[in-house]
C-alpha positions as CSV (number, residue, x, y, z in Angstrom):
1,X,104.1,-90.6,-11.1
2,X,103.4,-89.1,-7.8
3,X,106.9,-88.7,-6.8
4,X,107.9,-87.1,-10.6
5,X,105.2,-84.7,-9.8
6,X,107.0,-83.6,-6.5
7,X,109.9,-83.3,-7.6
8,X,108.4,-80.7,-10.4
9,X,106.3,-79.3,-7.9
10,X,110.2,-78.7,-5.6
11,X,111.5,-76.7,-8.4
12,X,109.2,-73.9,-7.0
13,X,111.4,-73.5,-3.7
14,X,115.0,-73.7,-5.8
15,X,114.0,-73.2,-9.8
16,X,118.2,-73.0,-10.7
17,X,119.6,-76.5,-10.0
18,X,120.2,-78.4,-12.9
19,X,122.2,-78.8,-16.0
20,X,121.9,-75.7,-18.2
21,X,120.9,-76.8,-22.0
22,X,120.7,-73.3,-23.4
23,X,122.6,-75.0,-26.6
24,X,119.1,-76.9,-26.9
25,X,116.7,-74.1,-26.1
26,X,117.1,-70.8,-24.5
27,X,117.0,-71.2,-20.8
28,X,116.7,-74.9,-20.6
29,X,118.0,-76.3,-17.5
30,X,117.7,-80.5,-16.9
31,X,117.4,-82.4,-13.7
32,X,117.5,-86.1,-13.1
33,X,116.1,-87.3,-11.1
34,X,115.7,-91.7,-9.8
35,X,118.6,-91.9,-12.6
36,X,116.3,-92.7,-15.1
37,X,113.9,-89.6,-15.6
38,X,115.0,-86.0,-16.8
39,X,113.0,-82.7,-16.1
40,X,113.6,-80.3,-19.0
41,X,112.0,-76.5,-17.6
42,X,112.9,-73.0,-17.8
43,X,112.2,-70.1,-15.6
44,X,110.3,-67.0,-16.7
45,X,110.2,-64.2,-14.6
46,X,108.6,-65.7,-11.0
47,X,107.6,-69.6,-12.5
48,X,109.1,-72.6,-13.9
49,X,107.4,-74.3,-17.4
50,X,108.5,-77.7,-17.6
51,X,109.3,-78.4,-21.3
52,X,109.1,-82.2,-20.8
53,X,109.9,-85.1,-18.8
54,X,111.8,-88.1,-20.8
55,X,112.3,-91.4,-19.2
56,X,115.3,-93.7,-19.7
57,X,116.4,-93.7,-23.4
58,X,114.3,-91.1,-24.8
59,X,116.1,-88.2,-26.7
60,X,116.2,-85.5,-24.8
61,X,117.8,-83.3,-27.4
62,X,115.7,-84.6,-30.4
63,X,112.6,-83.5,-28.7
64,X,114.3,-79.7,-29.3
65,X,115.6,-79.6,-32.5
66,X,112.7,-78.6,-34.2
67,X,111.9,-76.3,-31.9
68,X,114.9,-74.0,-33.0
């Protein structure tokens, strides 16, 4: 956990890396990180929101239909 947190807490120093998912929610960029965990965030104006973390199999793109 400590280490997931980190690497959250890193997006501070370069907030564009990433995959951008805007086809999942505007703004969405994912990260991997380990291979097995993904960091869905956004940036607003000078911060990043993390919009989840998913571990291994869990559907990253399920978790945003609705939101649409």
């Amino acid at each position: 956990m400590d280490a997931i947190v980190a690497q959250c807490d890193s997006l501070s120093t370069f907030p564009r890396r990433g995959t951008r998912r805007g086809d999942l929610w505007p703004g969405l960029r994912v990260v991997g990180f380990r291979r097995r965990v993904s960091i869905a965030f956004v940036i607003e104006k000078n911060m990043v929101i993390i919009h989840g973390i998913f571990y291994g199999g869990q559907n990253l793109e399920g978790a945003f239909e609705d939101e649409h």
